[in-house]
Biopython code that builds the backbone (N, CA, C, O; Angstrom):
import numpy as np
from Bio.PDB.StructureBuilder import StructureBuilder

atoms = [
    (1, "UNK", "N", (-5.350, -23.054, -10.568)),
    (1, "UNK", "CA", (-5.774, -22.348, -9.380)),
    (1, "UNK", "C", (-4.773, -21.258, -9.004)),
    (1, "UNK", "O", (-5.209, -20.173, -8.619)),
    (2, "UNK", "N", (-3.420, -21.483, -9.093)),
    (2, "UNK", "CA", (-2.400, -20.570, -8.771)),
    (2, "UNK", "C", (-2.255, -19.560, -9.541)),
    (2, "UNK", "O", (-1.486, -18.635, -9.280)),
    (3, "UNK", "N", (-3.293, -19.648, -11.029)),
    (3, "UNK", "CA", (-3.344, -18.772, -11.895)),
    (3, "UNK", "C", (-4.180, -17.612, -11.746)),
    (3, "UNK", "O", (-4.122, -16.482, -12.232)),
    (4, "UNK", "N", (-5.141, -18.299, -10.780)),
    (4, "UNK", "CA", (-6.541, -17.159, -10.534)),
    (4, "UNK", "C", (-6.016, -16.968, -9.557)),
    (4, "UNK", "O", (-6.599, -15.888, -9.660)),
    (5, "UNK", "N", (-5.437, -16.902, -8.590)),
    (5, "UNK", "CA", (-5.192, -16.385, -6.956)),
    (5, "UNK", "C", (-4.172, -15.545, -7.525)),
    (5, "UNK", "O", (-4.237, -14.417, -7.035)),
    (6, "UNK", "N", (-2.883, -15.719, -8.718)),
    (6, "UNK", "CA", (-1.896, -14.606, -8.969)),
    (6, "UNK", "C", (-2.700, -13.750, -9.620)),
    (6, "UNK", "O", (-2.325, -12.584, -9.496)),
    (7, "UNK", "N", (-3.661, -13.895, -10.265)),
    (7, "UNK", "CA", (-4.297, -12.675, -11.193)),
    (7, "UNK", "C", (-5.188, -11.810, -10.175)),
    (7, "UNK", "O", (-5.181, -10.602, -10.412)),
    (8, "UNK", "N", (-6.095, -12.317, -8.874)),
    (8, "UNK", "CA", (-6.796, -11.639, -7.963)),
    (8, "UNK", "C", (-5.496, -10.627, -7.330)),
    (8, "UNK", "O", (-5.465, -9.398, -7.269)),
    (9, "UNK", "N", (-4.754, -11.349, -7.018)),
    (9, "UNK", "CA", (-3.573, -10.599, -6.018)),
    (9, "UNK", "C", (-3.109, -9.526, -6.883)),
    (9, "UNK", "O", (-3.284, -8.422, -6.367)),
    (10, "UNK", "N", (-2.458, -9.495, -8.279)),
    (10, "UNK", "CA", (-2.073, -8.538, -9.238)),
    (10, "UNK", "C", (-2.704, -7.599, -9.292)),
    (10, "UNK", "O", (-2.151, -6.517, -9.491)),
    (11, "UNK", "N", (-3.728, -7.668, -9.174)),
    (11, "UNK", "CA", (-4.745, -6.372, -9.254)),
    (11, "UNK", "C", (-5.660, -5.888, -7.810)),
    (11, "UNK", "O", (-6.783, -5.384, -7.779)),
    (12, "UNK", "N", (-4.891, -6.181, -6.842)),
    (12, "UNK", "CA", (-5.162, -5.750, -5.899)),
    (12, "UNK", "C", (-3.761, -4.798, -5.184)),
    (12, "UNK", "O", (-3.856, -3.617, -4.849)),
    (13, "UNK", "N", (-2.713, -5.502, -5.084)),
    (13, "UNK", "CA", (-1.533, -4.593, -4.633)),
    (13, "UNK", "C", (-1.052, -3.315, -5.606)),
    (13, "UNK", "O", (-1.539, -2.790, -6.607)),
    (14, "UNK", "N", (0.264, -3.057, -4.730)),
    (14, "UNK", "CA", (0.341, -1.498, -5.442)),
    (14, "UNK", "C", (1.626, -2.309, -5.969)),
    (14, "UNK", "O", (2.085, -1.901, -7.035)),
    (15, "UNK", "N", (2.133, -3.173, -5.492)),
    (15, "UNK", "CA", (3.469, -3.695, -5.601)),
    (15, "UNK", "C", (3.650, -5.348, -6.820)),
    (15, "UNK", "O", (4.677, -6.010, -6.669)),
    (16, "UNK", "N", (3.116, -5.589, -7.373)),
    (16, "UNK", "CA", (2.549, -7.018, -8.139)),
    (16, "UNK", "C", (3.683, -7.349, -8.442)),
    (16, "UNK", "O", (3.611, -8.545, -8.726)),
    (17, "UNK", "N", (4.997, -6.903, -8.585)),
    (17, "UNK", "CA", (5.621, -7.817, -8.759)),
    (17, "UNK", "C", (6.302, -8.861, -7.753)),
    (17, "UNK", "O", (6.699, -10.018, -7.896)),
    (18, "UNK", "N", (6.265, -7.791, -6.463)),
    (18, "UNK", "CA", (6.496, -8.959, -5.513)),
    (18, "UNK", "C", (5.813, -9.963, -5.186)),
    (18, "UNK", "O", (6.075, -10.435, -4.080)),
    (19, "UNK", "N", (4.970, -10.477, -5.819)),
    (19, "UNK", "CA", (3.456, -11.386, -5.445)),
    (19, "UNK", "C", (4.501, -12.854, -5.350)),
    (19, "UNK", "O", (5.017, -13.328, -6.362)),
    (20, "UNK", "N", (4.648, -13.308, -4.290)),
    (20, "UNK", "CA", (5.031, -14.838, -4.697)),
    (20, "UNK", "C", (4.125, -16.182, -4.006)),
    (20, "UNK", "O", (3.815, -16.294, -2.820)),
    (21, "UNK", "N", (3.891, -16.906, -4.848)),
    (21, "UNK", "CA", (3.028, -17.887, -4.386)),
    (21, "UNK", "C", (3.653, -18.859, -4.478)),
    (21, "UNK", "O", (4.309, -19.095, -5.492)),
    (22, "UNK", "N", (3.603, -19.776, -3.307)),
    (22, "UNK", "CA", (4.041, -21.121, -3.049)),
    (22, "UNK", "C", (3.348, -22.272, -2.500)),
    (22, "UNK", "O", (2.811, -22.397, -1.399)),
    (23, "UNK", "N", (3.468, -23.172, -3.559)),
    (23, "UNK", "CA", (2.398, -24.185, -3.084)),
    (23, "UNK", "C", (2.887, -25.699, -2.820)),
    (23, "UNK", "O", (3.596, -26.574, -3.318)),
    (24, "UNK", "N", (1.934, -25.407, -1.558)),
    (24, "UNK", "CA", (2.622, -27.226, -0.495)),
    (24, "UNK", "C", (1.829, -28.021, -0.638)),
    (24, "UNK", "O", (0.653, -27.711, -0.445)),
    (25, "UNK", "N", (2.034, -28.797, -0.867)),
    (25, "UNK", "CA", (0.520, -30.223, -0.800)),
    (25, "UNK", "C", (0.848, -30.917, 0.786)),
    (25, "UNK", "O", (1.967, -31.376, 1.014)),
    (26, "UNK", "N", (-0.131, -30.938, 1.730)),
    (26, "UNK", "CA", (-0.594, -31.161, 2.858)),
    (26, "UNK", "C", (-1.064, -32.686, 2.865)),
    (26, "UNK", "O", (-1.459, -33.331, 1.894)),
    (27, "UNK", "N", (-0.949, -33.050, 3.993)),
    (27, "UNK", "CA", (-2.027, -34.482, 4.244)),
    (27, "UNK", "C", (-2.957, -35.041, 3.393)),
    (27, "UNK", "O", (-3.235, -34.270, 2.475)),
    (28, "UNK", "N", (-3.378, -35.799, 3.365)),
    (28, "UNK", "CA", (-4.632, -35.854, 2.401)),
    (28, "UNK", "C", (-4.449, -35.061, 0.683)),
    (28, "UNK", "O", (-3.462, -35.164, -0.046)),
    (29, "UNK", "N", (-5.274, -34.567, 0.496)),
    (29, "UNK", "CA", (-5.457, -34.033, -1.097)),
    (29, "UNK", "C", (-5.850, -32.192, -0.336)),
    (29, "UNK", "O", (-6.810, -31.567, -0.788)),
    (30, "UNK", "N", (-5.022, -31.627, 0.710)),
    (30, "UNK", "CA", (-5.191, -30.975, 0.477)),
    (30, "UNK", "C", (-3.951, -29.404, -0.119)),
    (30, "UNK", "O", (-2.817, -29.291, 0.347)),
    (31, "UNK", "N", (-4.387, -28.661, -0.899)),
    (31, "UNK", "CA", (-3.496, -27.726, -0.944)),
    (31, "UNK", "C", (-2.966, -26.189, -0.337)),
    (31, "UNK", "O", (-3.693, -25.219, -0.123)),
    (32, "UNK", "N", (-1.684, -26.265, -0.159)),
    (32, "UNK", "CA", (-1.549, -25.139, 0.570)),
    (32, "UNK", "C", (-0.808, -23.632, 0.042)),
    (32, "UNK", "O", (0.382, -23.348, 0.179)),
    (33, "UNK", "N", (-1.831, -22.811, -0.567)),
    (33, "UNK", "CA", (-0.581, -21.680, -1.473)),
    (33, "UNK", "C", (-0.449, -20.600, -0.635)),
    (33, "UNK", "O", (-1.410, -19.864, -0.413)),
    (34, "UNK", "N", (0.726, -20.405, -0.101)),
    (34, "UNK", "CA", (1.605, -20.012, 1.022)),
    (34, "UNK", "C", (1.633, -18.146, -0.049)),
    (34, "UNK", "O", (2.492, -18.125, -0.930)),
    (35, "UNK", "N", (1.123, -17.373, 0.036)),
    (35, "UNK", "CA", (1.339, -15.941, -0.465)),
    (35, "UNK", "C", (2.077, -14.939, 0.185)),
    (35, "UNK", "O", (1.829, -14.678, 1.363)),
    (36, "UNK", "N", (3.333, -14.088, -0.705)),
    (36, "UNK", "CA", (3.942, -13.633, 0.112)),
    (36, "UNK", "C", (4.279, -12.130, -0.877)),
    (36, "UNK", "O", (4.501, -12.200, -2.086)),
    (37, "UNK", "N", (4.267, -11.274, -0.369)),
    (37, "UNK", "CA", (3.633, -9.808, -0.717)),
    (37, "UNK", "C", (4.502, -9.171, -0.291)),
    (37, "UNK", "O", (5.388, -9.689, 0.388)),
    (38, "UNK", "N", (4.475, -7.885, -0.579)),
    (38, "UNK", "CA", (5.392, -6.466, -0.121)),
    (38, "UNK", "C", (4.719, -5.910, 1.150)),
    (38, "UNK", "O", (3.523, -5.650, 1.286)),
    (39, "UNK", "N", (5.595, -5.792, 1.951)),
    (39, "UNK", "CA", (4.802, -5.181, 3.342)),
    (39, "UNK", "C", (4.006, -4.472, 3.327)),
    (39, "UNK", "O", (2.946, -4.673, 3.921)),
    (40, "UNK", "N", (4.340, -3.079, 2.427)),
    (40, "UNK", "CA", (2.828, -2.164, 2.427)),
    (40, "UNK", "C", (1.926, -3.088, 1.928)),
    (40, "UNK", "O", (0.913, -3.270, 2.604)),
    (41, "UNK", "N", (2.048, -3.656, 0.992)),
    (41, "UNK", "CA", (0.289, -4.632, 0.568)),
    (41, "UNK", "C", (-0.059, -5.507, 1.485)),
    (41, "UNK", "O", (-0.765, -6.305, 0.868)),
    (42, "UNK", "N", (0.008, -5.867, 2.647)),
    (42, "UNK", "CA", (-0.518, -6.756, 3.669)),
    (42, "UNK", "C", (-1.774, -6.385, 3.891)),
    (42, "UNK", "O", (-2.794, -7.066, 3.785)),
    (43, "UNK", "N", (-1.637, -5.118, 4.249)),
    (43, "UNK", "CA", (-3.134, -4.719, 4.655)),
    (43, "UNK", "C", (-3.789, -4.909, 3.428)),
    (43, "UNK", "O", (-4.524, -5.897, 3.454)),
    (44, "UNK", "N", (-3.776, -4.318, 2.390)),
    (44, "UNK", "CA", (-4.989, -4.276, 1.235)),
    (44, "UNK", "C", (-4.817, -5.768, 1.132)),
    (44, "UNK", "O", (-5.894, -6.127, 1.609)),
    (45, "UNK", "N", (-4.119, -6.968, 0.799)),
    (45, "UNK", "CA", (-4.851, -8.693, 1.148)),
    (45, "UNK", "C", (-5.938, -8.287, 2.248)),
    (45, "UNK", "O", (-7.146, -8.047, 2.259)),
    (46, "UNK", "N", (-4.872, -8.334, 3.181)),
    (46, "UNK", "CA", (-6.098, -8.562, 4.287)),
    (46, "UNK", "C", (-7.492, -7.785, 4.905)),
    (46, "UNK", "O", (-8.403, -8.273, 5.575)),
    (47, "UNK", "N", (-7.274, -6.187, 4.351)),
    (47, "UNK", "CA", (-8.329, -5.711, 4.420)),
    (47, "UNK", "C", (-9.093, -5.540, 6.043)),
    (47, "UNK", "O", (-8.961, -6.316, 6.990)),
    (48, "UNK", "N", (-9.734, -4.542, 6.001)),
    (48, "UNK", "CA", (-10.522, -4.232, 7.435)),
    (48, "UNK", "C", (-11.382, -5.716, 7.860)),
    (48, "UNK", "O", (-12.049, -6.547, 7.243)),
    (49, "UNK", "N", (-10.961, -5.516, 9.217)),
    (49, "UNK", "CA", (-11.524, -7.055, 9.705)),
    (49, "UNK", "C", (-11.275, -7.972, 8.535)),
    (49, "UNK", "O", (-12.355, -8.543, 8.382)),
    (50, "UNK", "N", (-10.620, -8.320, 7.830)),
    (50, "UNK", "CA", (-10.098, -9.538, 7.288)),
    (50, "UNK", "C", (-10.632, -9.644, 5.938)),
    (50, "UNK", "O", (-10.161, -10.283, 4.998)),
    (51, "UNK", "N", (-12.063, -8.664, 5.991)),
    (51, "UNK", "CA", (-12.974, -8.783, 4.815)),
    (51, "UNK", "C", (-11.982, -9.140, 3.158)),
    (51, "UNK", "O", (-12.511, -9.873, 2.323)),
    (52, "UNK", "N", (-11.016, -8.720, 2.972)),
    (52, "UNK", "CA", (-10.267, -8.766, 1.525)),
    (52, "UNK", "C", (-9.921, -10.552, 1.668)),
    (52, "UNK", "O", (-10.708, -11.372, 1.193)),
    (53, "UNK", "N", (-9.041, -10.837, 2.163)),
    (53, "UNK", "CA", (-8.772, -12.141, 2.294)),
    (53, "UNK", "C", (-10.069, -13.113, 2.521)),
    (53, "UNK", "O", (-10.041, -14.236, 2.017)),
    (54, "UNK", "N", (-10.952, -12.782, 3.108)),
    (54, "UNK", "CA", (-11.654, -13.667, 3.187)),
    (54, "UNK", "C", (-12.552, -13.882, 1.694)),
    (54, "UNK", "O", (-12.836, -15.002, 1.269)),
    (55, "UNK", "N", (-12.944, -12.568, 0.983)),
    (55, "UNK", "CA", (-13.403, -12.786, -0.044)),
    (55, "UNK", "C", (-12.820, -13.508, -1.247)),
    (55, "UNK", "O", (-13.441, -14.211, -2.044)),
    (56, "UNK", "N", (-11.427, -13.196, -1.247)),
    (56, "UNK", "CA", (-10.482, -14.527, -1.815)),
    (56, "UNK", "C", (-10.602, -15.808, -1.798)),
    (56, "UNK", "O", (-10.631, -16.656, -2.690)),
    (57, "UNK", "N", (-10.704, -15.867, -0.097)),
    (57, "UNK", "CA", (-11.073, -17.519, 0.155)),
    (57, "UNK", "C", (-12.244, -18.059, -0.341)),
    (57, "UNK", "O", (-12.559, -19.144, -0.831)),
    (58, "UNK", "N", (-12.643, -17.324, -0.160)),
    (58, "UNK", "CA", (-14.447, -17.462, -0.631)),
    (58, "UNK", "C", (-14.608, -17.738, -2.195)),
    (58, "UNK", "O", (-15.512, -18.454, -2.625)),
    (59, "UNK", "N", (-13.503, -17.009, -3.156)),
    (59, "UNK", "CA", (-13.848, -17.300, -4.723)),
    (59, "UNK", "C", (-12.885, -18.426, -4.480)),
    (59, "UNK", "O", (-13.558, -19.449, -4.350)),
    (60, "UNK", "N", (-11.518, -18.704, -4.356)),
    (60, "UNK", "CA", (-10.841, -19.975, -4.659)),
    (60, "UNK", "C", (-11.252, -21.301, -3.719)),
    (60, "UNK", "O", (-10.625, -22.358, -3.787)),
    (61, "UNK", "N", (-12.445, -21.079, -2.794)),
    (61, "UNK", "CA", (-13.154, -22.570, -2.510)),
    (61, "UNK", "C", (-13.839, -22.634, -3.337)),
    (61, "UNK", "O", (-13.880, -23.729, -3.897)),
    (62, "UNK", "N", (-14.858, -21.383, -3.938)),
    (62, "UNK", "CA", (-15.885, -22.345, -4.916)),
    (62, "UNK", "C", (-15.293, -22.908, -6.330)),
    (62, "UNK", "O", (-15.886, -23.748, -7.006)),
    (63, "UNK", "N", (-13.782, -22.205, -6.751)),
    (63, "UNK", "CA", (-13.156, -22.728, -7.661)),
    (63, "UNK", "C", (-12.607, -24.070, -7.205)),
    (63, "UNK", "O", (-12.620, -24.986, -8.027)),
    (64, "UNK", "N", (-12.050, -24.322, -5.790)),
    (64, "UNK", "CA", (-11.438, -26.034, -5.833)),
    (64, "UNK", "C", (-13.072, -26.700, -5.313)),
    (64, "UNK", "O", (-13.148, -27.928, -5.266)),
    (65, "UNK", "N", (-13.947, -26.126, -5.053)),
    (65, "UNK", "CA", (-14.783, -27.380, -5.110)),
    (65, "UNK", "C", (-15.456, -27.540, -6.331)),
    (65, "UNK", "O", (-15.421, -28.739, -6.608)),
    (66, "UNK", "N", (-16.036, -26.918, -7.170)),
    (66, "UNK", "CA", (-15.974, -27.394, -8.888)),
    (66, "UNK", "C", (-14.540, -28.079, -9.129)),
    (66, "UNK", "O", (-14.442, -28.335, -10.330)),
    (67, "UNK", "N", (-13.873, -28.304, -8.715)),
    (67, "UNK", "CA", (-12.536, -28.984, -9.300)),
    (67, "UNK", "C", (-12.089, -30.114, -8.089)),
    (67, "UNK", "O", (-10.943, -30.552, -7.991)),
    (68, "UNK", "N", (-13.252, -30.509, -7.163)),
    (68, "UNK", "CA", (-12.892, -31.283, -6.149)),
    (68, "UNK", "C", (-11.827, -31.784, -5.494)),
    (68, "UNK", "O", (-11.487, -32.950, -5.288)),
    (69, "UNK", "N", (-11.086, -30.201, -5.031)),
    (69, "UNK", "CA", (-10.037, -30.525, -4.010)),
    (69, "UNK", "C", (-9.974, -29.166, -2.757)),
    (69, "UNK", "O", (-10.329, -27.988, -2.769)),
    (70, "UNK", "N", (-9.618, -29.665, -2.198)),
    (70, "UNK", "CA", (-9.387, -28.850, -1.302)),
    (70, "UNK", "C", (-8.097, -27.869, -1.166)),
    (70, "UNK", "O", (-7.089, -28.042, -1.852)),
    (71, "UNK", "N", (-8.212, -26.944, -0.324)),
    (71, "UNK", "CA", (-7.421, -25.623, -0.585)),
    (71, "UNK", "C", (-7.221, -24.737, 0.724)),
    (71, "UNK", "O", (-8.267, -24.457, 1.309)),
    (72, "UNK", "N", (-5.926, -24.209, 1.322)),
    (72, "UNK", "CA", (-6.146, -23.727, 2.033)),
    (72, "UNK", "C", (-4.810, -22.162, 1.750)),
    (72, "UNK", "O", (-3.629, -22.237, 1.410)),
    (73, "UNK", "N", (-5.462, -21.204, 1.994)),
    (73, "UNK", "CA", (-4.574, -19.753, 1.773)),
    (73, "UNK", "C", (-4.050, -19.234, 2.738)),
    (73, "UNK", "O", (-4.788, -18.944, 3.680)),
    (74, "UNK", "N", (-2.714, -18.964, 2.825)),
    (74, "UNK", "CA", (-2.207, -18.414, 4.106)),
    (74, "UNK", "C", (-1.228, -17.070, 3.254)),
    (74, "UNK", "O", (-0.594, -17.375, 2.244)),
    (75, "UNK", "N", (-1.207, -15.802, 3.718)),
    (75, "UNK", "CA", (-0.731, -14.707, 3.464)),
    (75, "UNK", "C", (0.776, -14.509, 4.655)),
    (75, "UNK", "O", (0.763, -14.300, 5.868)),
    (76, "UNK", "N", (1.762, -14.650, 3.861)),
    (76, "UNK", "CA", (3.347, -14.615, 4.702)),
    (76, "UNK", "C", (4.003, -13.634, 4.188)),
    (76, "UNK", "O", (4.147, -13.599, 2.966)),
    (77, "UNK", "N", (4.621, -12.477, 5.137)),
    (77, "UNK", "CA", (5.198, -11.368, 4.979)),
    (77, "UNK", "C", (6.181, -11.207, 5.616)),
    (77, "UNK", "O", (6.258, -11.937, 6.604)),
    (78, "UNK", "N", (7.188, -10.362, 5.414)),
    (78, "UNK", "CA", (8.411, -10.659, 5.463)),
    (78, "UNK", "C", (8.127, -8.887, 6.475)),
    (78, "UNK", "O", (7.524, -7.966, 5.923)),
    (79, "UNK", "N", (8.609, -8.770, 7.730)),
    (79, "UNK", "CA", (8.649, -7.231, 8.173)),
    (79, "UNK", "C", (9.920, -6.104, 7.698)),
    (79, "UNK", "O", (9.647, -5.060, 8.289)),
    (80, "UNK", "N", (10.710, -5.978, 7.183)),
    (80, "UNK", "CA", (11.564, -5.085, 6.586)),
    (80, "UNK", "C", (12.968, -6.164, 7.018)),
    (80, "UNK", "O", (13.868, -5.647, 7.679)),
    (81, "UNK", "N", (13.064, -7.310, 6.708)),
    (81, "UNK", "CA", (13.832, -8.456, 7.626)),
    (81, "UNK", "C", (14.379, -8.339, 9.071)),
    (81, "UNK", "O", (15.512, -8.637, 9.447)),
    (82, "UNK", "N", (13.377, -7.857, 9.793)),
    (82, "UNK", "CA", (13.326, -8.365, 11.443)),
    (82, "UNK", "C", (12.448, -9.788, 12.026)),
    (82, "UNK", "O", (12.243, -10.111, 13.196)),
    (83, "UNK", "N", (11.984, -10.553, 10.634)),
    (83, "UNK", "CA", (11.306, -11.547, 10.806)),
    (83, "UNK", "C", (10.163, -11.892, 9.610)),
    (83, "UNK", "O", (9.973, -11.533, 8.448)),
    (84, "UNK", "N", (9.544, -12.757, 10.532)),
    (84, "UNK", "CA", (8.307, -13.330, 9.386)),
    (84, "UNK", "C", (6.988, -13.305, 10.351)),
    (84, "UNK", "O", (6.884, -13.918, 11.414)),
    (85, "UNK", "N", (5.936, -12.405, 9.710)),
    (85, "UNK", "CA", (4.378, -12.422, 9.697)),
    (85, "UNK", "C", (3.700, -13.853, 8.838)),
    (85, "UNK", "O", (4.002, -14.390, 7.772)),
    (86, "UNK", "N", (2.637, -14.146, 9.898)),
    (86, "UNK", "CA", (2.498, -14.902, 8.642)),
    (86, "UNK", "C", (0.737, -14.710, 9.290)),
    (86, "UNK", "O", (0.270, -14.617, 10.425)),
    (87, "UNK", "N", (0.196, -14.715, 8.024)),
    (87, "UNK", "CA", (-1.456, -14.720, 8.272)),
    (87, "UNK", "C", (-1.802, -16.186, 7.629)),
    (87, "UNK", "O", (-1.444, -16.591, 6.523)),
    (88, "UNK", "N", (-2.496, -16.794, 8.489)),
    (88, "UNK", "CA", (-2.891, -18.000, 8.262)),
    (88, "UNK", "C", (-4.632, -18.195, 8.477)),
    (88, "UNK", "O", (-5.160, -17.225, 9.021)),
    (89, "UNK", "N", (-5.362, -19.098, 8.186)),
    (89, "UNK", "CA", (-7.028, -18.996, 7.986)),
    (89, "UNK", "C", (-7.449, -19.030, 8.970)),
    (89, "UNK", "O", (-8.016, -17.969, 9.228)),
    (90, "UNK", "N", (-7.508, -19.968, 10.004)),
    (90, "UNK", "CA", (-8.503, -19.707, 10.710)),
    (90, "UNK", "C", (-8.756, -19.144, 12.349)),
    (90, "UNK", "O", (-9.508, -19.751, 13.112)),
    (91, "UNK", "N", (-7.947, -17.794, 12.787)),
    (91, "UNK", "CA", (-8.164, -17.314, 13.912)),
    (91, "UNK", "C", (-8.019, -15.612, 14.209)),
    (91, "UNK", "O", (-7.120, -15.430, 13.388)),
    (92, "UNK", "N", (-8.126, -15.002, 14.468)),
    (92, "UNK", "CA", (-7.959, -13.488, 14.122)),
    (92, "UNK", "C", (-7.583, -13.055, 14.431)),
    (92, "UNK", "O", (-7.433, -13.508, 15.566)),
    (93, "UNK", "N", (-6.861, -11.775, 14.304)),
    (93, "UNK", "CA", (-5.890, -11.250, 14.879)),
    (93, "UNK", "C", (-5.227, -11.060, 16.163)),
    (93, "UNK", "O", (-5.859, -11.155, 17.215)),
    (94, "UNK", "N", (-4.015, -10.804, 16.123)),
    (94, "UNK", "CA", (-3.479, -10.768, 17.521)),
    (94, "UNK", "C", (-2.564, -9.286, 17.335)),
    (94, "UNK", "O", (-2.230, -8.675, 16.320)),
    (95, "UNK", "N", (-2.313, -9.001, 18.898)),
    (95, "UNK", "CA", (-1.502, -7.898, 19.313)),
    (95, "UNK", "C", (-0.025, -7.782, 18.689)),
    (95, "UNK", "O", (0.776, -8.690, 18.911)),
    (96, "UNK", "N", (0.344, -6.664, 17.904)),
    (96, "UNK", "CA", (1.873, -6.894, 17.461)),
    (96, "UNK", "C", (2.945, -7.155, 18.712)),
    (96, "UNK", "O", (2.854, -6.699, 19.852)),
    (97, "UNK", "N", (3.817, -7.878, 18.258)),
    (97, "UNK", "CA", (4.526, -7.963, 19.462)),
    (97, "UNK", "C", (5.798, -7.366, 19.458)),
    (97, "UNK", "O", (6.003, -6.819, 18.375)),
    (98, "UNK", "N", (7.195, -7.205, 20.639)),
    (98, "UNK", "CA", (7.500, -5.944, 20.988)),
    (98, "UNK", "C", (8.362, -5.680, 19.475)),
    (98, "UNK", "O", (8.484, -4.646, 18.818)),
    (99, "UNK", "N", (8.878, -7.038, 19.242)),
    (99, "UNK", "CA", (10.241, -7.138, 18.229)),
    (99, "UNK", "C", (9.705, -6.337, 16.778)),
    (99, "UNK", "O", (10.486, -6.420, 15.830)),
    (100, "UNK", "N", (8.436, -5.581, 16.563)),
    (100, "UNK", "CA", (8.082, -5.475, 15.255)),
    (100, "UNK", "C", (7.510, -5.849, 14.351)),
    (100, "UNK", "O", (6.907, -5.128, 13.556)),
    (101, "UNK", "N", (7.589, -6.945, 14.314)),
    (101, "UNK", "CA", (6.336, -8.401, 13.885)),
    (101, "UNK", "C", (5.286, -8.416, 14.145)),
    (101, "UNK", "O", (4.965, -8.012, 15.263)),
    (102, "UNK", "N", (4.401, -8.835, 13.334)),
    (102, "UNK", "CA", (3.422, -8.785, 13.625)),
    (102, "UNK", "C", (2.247, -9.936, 13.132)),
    (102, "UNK", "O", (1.605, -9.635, 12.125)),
    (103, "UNK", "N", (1.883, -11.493, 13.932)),
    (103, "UNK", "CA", (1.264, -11.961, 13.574)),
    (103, "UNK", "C", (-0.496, -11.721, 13.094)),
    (103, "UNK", "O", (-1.208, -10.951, 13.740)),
    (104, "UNK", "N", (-0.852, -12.250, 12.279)),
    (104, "UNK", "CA", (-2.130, -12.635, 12.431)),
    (104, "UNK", "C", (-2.696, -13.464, 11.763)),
    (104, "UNK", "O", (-2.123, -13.784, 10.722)),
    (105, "UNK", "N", (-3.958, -14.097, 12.072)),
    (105, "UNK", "CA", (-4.295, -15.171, 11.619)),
    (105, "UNK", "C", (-5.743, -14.557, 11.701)),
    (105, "UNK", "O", (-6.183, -13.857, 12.613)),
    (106, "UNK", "N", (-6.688, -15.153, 10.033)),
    (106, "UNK", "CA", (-7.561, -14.802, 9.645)),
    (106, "UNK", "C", (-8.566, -15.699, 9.150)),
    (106, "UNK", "O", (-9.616, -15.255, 8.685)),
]
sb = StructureBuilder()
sb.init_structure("model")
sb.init_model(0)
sb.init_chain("A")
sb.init_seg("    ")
for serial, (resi, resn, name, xyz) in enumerate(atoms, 1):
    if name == "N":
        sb.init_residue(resn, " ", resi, " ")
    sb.init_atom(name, np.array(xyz, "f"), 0.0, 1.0, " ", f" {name:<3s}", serial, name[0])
structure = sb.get_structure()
């Protein structure tokens, strides 16, 4: 699975080598691959209204449910080190706040 989510991401940024994926195993059987990108590529993951990321989510559920497990994608960015962004699944965006950072959740 970490193979198809690095190969979607590779060919979406301008930056692929910074692509790093990290994966947590959660409660239950489920998994968590924590993605973490070059600042300019945040937006192209995440895309207008969320549409890029979500279409991601959308191919690596129907890949863990043919493979019956569960899966969850969260996009974490680093702001030029004044902190950590982190886009997580399920709520949508919020206002940047003053420090530079900028959460959102998708």
């Amino acid at each position: 699975m970490q193979d198809i989510l690095q190969f979607i991401l590779k060919n979406i940024t301008t930056v692929p080598e910074d692509i790093k994926i990290d994966v947590q195993q959660e409660e239950g059987d489920t998994t968590n691959y924590l993605v973490t990108v070059n600042p300019a590529d945040v937006g192209r993951i995440i895309g207008k209204e969320g549409k890029i990321i979500k279409a991601i989510r959308t191919i690596m559920r129907v890949i863990a449910i043919q493979r019956g497990v569960h899966i969850r994608i969260s996009v974490v960015s680093e702001n030029d080190g004044r902190g950590e962004s982190t886009y997580s699944p399920e709520t949508t965006p919020s206002i940047p706040a003053d420090d530079g950072s900028i959460t959102v959740e998708v």
